[in-house]
Every structure is written in C-alpha cells, then in structure tokens.
C-alpha positions in Angstrom: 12.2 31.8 79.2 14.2 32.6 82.3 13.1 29.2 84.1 14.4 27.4 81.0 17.5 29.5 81.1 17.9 28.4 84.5 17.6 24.9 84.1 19.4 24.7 80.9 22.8 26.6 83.2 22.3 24.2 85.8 22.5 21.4 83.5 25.8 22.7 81.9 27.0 23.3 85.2 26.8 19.2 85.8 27.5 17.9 82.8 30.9 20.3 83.1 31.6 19.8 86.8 31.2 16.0 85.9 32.8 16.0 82.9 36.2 17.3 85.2 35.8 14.5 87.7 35.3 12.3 85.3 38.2 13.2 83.2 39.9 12.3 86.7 38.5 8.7 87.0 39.7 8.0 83.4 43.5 9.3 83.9 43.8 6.4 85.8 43.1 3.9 83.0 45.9 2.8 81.1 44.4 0.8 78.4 43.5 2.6 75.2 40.1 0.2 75.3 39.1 1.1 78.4 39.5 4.8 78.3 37.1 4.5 74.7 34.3 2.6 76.4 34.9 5.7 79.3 34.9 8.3 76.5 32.0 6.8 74.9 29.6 5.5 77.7 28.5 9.3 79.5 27.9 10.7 76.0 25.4 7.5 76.1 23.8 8.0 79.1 22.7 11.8 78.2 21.3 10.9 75.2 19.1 8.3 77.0 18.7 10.7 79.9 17.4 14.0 77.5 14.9 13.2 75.0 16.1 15.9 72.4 19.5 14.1 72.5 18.7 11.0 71.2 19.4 11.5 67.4 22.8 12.2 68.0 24.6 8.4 67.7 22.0 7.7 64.9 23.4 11.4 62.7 26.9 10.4 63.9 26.8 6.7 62.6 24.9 8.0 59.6 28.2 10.6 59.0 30.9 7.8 59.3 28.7 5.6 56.4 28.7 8.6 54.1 32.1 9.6 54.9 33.4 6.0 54.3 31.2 5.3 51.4 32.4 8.7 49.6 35.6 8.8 47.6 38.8 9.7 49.1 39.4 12.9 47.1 35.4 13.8 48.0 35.9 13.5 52.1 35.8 17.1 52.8 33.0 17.6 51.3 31.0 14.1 52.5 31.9 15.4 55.7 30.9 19.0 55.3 27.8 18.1 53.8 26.2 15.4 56.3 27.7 17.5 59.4 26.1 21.1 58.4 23.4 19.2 56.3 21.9 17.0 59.7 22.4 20.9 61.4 20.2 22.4 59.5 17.5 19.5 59.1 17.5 19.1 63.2 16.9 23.7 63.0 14.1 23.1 60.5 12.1 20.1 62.0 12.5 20.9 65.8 12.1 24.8 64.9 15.3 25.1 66.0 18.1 23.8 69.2 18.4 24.8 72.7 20.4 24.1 75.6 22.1 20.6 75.9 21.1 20.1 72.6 22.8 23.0 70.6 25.7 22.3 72.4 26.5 18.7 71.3 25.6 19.6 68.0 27.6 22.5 67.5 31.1 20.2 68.5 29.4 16.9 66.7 29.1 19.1 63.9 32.8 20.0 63.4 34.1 16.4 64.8 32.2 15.1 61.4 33.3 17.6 59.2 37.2 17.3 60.4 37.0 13.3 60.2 35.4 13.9 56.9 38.5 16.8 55.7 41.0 14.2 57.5 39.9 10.9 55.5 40.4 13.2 52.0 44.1 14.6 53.4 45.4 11.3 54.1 45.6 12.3 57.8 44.9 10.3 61.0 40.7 9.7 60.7 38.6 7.3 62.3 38.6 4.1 60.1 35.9 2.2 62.0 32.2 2.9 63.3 33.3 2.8 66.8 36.6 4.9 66.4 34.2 7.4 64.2 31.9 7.4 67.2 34.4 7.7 69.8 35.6 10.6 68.2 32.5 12.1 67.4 30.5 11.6 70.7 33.7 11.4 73.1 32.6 13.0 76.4 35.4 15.5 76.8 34.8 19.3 75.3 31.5 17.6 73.7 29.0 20.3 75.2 32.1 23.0 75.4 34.9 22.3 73.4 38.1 22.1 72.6 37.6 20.7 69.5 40.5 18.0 69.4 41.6 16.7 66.3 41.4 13.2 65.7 44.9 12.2 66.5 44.8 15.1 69.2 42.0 12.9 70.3 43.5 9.8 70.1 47.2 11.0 71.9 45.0 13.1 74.5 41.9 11.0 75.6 42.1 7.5 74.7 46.5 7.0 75.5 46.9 9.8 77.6 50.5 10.2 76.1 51.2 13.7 77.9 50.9 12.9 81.4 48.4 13.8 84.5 49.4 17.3 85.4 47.5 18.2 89.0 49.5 22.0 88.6 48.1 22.9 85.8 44.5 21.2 86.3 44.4 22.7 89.6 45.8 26.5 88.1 42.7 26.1 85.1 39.9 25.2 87.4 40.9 28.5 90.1 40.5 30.4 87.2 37.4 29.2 86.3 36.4 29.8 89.9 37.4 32.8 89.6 35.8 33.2 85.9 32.8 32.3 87.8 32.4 34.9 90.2 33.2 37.6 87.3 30.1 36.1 85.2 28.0 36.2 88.4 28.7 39.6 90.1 28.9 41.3 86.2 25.6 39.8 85.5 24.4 41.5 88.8 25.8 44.8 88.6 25.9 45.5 84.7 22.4 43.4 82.7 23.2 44.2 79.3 19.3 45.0 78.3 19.1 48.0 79.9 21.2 49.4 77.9 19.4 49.2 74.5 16.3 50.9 76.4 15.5 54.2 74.9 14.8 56.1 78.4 18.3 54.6 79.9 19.9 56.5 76.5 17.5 59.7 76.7 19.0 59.4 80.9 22.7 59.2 79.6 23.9 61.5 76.6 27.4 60.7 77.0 28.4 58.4 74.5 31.6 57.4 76.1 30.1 56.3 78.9 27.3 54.6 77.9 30.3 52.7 75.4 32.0 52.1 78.8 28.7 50.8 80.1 28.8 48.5 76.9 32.3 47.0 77.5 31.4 45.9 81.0 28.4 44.3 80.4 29.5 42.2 77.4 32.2 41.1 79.3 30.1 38.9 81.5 29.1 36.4 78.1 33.0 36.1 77.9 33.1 34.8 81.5 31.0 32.6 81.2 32.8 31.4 78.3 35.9 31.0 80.1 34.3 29.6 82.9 33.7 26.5 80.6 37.0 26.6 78.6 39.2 26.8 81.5 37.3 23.7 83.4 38.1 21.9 80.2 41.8 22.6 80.4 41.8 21.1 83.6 40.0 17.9 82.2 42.4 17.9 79.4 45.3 18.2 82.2 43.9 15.3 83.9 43.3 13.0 81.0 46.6 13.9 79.3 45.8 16.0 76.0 48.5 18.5 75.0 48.4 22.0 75.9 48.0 23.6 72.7 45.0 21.2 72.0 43.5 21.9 75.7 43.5 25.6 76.2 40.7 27.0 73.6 41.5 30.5 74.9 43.7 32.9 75.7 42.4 34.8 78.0 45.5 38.0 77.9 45.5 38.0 74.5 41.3 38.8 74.0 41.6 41.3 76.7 44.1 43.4 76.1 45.2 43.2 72.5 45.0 45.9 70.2 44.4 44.0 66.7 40.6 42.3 65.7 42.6 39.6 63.9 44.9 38.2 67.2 41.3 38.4 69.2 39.6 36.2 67.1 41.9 33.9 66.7 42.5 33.8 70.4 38.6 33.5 70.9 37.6 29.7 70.9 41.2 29.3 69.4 40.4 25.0 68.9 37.8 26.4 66.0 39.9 29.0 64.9 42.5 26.5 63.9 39.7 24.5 62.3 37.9 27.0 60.5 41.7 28.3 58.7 42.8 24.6 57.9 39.2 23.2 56.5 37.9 26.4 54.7 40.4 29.4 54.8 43.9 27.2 53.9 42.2 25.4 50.8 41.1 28.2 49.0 44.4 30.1 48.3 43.3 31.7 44.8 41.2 32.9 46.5 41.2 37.4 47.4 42.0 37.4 51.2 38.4 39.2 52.0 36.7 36.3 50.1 38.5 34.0 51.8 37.7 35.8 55.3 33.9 36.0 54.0 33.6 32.0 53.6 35.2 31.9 57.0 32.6 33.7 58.6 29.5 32.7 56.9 30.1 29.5 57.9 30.9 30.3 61.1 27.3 32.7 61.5 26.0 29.4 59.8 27.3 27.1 62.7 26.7 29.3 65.5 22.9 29.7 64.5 20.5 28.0 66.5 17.5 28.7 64.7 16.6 28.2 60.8 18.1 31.7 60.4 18.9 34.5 63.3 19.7 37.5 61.2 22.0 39.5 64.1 24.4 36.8 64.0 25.3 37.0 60.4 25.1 41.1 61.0 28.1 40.4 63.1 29.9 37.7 61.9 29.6 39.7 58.2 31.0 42.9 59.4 34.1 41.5 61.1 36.1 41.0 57.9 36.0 44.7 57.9 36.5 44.7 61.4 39.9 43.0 60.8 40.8 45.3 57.7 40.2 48.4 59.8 41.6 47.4 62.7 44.5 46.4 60.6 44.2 49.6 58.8 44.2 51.7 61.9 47.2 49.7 63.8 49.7 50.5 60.3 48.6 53.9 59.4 47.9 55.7 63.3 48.7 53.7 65.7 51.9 52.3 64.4 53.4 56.1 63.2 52.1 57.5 66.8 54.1 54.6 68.4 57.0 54.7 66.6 57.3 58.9 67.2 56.2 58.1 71.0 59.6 55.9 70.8 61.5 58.4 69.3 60.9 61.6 71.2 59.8 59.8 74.7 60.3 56.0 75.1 58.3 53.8 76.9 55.6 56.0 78.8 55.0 58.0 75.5 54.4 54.2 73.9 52.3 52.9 76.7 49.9 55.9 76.3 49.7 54.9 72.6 48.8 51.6 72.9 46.5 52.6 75.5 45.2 54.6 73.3 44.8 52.0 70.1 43.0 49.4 73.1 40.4 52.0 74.0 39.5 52.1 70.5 40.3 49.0 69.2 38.1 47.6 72.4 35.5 50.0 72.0 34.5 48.7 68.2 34.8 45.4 68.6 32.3 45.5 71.7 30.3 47.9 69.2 29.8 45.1 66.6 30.0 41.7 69.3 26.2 43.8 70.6 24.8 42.1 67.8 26.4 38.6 69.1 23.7 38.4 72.1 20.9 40.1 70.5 17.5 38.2 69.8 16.6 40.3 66.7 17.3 42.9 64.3 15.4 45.4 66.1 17.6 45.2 68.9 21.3 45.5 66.9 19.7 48.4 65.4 19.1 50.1 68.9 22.1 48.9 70.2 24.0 50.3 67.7 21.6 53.5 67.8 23.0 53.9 71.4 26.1 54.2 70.7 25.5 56.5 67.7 26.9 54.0 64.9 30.5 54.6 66.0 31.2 51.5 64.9 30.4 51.7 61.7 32.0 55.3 61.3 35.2 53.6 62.7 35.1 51.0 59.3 34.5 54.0 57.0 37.3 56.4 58.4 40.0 53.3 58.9 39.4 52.1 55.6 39.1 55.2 53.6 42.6 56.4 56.1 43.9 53.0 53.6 42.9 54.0 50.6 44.8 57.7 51.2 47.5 56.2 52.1 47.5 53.8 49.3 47.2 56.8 47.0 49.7 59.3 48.3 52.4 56.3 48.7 53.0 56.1 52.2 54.3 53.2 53.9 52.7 51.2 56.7 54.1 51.2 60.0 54.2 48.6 62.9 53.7 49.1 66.5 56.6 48.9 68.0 56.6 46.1 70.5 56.0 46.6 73.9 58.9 45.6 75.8 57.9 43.2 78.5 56.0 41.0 75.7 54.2 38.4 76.5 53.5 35.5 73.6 50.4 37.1 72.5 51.7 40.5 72.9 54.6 39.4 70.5 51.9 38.2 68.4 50.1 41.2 68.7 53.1 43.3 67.3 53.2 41.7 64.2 54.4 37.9 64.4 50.7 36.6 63.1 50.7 38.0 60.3 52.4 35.2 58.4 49.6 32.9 59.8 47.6 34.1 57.2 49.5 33.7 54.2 48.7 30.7 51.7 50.1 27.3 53.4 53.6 26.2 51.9 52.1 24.0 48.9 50.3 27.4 47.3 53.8 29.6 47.9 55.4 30.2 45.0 58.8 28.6 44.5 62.1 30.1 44.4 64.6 32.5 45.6 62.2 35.0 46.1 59.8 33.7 47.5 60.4 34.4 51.2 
C-alpha cells in the first residue's frame, strides 16, 4: 500500500505541475476554439495513458444524452442521477476507485450534476456533446478542483475574459511551495497513526496534549490539500478565471476561525457553493438540520471511494451538530464572555476570549475530522477513545447550554468583532449568517420581511 501511495502522489504531482504550465501555454491562445481543443486534448491523453481512466468520455457522453434527452423541468435530477448513479456503479464493479481515478470522478461527478441543475434553471449549460465534454473533462481543476461553473468555465478557460495575472499566479504557487514543505516536514515529525496506538495513550495521560498532538498531525492532510488548491489558483491566474471561481480555499479563514459553519464553507469553498445551490437552496420547506443532513449525506456519499466506508459518514453525520454547537457555544459563552471582556477591559480581555473560543472550537472539530482519514470503524473508535470522547461531550453540553437558554429566555449574544478584521474574520463575527437563509424566491413578501 505505501508503494501505491507513492506512485499514486507522484502522479498527482505531474498531472498538477503540468496542469500549471500548461494553463500557461493556453493563456496565450486567443481563440475560444483553440483553447477547447487545449482544454479537451490532456484530459485525452490520460485516459489513454491509465487504463482505469478510460470510461470517463464514454460516462461523460452517456451524461450529456440523458441530460439532453430528459425534460427541462427534470435536469436536476437527469443530472444527479447519471452523475452519482455511474459513481456508484464504477465503486461496485471495480471494488472501488483509487488514485488518478477517484480524482477525475469525484469533479466529473459534480460537472454532470451542475450541467444537469443548469439545463433545468434555464442557466448557461452545455448545449452540445463537445461543449458537454469540454466542460465535463476540461483539464483545469479536473483531478483537484475548483469546480467552475459552466459559464465560470466558459469566461475563465475557454475566453480568458479576466486577464493573465503573473502577481497573483506567482503569489499562489509560493504558497503552495511553501504548503509543500508544511505537508512534508508535518508528515515527518507528527504521523498521525501513532496516535491511535494504545501504548502511545497508556505513555501520555494528558489529554490536552495528546489533543495538541491531534491538531498537528491533522494539519498535514490540510497541506496537502492546499498544496493542490493553491497550484490551481495559479492556473486559473494564468488562464484567466475570476478569483472567486479560482481560489477553492481560504486558508485564514480555516485556520483561525472560531465558528464550524465559516470553516466549512471556507474548506473546498467551489463545492460548498455547489452543494448550498443544488441541494441546500431548493429545499426551503425544508427544517434547517434536514436540510444540513441532505447536504452532508451526499457529501459522505461523494467523497466515498469504496461501496461504503462507514467513518466517512461518522463524520460527515456529526457535523450538523458540530455547526449547531459550535453555533450554540459562540451565542451563549463565547459571545457574553466577549462582550463583558469589552466592557470591563477592551481589546486584550477580547483577544483572550477568542483565544479561548479557537482552542475549543479547534480542538472539536479536529476531534470529529479523526474520523475523515481513518480506514475503519475500529480506528474512529480509538481515536476518539484517545481523546476521551470530548468531542462528543462538547455536542451534549453546547446543545443542552441551548436548550437552557431557550427555556429560561435568554438572548443570544454575538462576538464582538475583532477589530483589525479581516474578510473572513468579518464573516466570522456574524455577517454569514444570512447565507443560510432561504434564497429570495422562498422569502416571504412584504414589509416585514427583512
């Protein structure tokens, strides 16, 4: 398993590197022809080149007949249904997807289903078999993301509206450098098996540490995360794709905030946005949890390589109550404690606070993400045995704190913004919370409905 690991890293690593100088060869085509044959022709090659690839064109051009062929009102679903459907029959006849593989299928996946959503909500979708393809099997963020949509796509990689910009491209791939190095030296240092072995826990009784032990180690799968995203960027700076459609994570903002609900969202932002605007935004009858279930279970669903790999739903299921106590804990403790701190001592008082809320706030979500990167059930249990179920009493307390507060009548309190705020700190005060209300067309009308 290691070897293949290896080899299936070093194969990333070129596709990635050549996907930037690529990206570079193709900003300097100015037709919108030429730049689809360039978008089209790599994607080609793999799937000659890897033998487990070779399916793809044939489920993508089976997608754009049943998408086409459906009814207009019934795109959404077409497209849902041959995108997660040719998943799941690829997982069940090949015993499941590796490498290469599970990463063009995971973004041809959501390309189908967005064409599919786009054709039924009279947006811009691919109309033909080669614009269907283009779109679906277009070299850049195929392997990686971002997931563009399809006039994002068409702007971005195939006109190039927005410009070559060397700054930026240059600034995104020193950071991946950099990302690079992080992934490397944490991987080193911190291996995050050890710490699910039952003599390294019987060695360390300290909770708190062995926590602190968790948080480092984790953070070398998010390197390597951003190592990919941020090489992206600088394709997309090179090929001219807007920023908000290039940058598929902010990197500030799932460091250091202090809310579950602004990480997420900043984590693989491009399927964020999809997964709110296909599945969360068209069910607003919906109860808010049930909505954030069908948001994840589709998500577990996606992300699963294998006919089914229980620990990712065990932690793609408990984060809607990872965002409810994390919400929970930021209006009932940490927003009181801040709002006091700026009363009676001003800013060091507040820093200390939302220290504070970070070290907890951090210390759960890495809690629950153990179960992200582990092979089985029997490991989330030990990891989560390790760190004496903190976690979970963090839910109970945060969400029973809710219900007391519900019941006496007391009022939720914000975090007072910190004030050097960067855009995501902004966001993290408060400002996203309106991103999760019902989209205009399910408000209801009149004076007050604001």
């Amino acid at each position: 398993p290691s070897v293949a690991m290896v080899a299936a890293d070093d194969a990333y690593l070129v596709i990635i590197a050549g996907t930037v100088l690529w990206a570079l060869g193709a900003s300097f085509l100015k037709e919108e022809r030429s730049r689809r044959l360039a978008s089209l022709a790599p994607t080609c090659l793999l799937c000659g080149l890897f033998p487990r690839l070779w399916h793809a064109p044939l489920t993508a051009a089976a997608g754009h007949l049943v998408i086409s062929r459906a009814p207009r009102g019934w795109g959404r679903a077409a497209g849902f249904a041959v995108a997660f459907g040719a998943q799941l029959a690829i997982r069940l006849l090949e015993g499941g997807m590796e490498g290469l593989e599970n990463g063009l299928y995971l973004i041809l996946t959501l390309r189908q289903a967005s064409a599919g959503a786009f054709r039924a909500t009279g947006r811009a979708a691919p109309s033909s078999l080669e614009d269907h393809l283009c779109y679906c099997l277009g070299l850049y963020g195929l392997f990686t993301g971002p997931l563009l949509t399809y006039e994002e796509h068409r702007e971005g990689v195939l006109q190039g509206r927005h410009g070559r910009d060397l700054r930026v491209a240059l600034r995104a791939a020193l950071g991946a450098a950099l990302s690079a190095c992080a992934y490397l030296g944490l991987q080193r240092a911190f291996p995050f098996w050890p710490a699910l072995e039952a003599r390294w826990v019987a060695a360390e009784p300290r909770v708190w540490v062995r926590l602190a032990y968790l948080f480092v180690s984790l953070a070398q799968f998010r390197y390597r995360f951003y190592f990919a995203w941020l090489l992206m960027e600088a394709a997309g700076a090179l090929l001219g794709v807007h920023p908000s459609a290039r940058a598929n994570a902010d990197v500030c903002c799932v460091e250091f905030t202090t809310r579950v609900r602004a990480r997420v969202r900043a984590w693989n932002a491009s399927v964020a946005r999809f997964l709110a605007r296909e599945v969360y935004e068209p069910l607003p009858g919906a109860p808010r949890l049930l909505r954030a279930y069908a948001v994840f279970l589709l998500s577990a669903f996606w992300h699963d390589n294998r006919p089914w790999t229980l620990p990712l739903y065990a932690y793609f299921l408990h984060l809607p109550l990872a965002t409810a106590a994390s919400e929970a804990a930021n209006r009932h403790v940490y927003g009181p404690l801040g709002v006091a701190a700026c009363r009676w001592g001003g800013r060091v008082p507040l820093a200390l606070v939302r220290l504070l809320a970070w070290l907890v706030e951090v210390s759960a979500f890495n809690y629950f993400s153990a179960a992200f990167v582990c092979p089985h059930m029997g490991a989330v249990r030990a990891a989560w045995r390790a760190h004496a179920w903190l976690g979970h009493a963090y839910l109970a307390g945060a969400l029973g704190l809710t219900l007391l507060s519900r019941g006496l009548g007391v009022a939720p309190v914000r975090m007072p913004p910190w004030p050097y705020a960067a855009p995501w700190a902004r966001e993290d005060a408060g400002v996203a919370d309106r991103a999760e209300d019902p989209p205009p067309s399910a408000r209801p009308k009149g004076p007050k409905a604001d």
